[in-house]
C-alpha positions as CSV (number, residue, x, y, z in Angstrom):
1,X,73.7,28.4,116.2
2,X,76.9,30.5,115.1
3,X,79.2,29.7,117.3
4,X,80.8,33.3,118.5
5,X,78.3,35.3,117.5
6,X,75.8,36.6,120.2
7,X,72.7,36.8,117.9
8,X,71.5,33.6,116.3
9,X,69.5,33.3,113.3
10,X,67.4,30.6,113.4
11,X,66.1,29.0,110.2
12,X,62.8,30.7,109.0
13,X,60.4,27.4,109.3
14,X,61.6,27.7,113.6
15,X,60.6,31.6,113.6
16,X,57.7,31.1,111.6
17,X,59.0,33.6,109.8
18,X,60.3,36.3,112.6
19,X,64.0,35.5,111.2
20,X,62.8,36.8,108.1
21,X,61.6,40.1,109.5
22,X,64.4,40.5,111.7
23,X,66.8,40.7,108.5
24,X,64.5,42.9,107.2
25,X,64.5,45.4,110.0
26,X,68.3,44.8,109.9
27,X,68.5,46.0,106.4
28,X,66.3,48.7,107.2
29,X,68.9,49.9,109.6
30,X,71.5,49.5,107.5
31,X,69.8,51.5,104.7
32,X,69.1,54.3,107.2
33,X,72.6,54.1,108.3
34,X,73.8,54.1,105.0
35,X,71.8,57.5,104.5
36,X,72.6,59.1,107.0
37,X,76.6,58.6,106.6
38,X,75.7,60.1,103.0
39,X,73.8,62.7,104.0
40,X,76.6,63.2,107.0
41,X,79.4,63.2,104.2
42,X,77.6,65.4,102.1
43,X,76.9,68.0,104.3
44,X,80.6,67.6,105.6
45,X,81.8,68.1,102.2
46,X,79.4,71.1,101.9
47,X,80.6,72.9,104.8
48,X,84.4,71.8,103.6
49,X,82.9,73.8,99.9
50,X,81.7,76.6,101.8
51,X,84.9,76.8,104.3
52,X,86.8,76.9,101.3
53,X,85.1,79.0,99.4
54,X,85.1,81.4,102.8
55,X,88.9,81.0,103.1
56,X,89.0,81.9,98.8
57,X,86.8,85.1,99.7
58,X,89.4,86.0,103.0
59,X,92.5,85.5,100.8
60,X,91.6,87.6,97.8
61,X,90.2,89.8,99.9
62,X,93.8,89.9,101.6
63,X,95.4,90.4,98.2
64,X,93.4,93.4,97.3
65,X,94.2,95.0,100.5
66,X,97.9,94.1,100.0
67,X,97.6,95.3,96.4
68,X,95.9,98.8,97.7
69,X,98.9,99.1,100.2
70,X,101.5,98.4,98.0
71,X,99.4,100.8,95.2
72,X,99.4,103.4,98.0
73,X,103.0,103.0,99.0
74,X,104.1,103.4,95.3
75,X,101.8,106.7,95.4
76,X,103.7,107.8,98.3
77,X,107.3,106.5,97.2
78,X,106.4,108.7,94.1
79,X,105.1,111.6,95.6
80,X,107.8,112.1,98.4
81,X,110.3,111.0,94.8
82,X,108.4,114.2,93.2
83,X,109.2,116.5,96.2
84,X,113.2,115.6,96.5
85,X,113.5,116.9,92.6
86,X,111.3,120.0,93.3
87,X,113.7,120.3,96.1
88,X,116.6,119.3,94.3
89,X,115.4,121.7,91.5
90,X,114.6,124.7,93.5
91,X,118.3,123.8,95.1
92,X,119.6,124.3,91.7
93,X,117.4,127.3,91.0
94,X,118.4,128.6,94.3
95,X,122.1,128.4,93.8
96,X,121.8,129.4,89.7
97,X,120.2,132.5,91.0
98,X,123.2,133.4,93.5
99,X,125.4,132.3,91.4
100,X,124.3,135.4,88.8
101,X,123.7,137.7,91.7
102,X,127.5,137.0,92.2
103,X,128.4,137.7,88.6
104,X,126.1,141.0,88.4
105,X,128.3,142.1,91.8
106,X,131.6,140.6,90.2
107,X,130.5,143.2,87.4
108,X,129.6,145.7,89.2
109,X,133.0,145.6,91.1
110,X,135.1,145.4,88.1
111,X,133.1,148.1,86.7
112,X,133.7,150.1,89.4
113,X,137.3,149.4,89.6
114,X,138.0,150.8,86.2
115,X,135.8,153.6,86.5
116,X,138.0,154.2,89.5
117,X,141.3,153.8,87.7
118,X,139.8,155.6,84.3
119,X,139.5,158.5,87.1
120,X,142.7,157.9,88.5
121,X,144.4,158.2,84.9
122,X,141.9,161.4,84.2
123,X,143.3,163.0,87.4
124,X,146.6,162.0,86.7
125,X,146.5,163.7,83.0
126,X,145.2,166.4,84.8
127,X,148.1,166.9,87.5
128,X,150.5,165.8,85.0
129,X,149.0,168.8,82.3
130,X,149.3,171.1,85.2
131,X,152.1,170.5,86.3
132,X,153.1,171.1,82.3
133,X,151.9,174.5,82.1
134,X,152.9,175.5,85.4
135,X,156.3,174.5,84.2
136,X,155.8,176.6,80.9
């Protein structure tokens, strides 16, 4: 007997052979143990493949919805960029346009004003030969 240990082997010519058996079976167990811890640790590292391989899938699925937002904004940043120089340009358009409308008037004004003093003159050659012959 072992002292400390709580099962004793006996020598196999005692058993009549069970001690022989009993290793066996203990083997057996082993064995099966042995399996089963591989079969535990492969299936644990096949759900850890397939976790990962979810968490892969989630993150670039992720990065093509970030990459359709950021696509989008850029759309939008573009379009509302389009729409300040159409504004911008119909600003300047806008302001181009008064800006002749002003000169045509300016024109028209100074026009005006030397039509006005062309008459003045003509009226004042007038009064000014009149006054000539009724001097004469």
């Amino acid at each position: 007997m072992a002292a400390g240990s709580l099962e004793v082997k006996l020598p196999t010519i005692w058993t009549d052979g069970k001690a022989e058996v009993g290793r066996d079976r203990e083997e057996k167990r082993r064995e099966e143990k042995r399996r089963e811890e591989k079969r535990s640790g492969e299936e644990r590292r096949g759900e850890e493949r397939r976790e990962e391989k979810r968490r892969g899938e989630e993150r670039r699925g992720e990065e093509r919805r970030e990459k359709k937002r950021r696509e989008e904004k850029r759309r939008e940043e573009k379009r509302r960029g389009e729409e300040r120089r159409g504004e911008q340009r119909r600003g300047e358009e806008r302001r181009e346009e008064e800006r002749r409308g002003e000169e045509r008037e300016e024109k028209r004004r100074e026009e005006k004003r030397r039509e006005e003093k062309r008459r003045g003159e003509e009226r004042r050659g007038e009064e000014k030969r009149e006054d000539e012959k009724m001097r004469r």
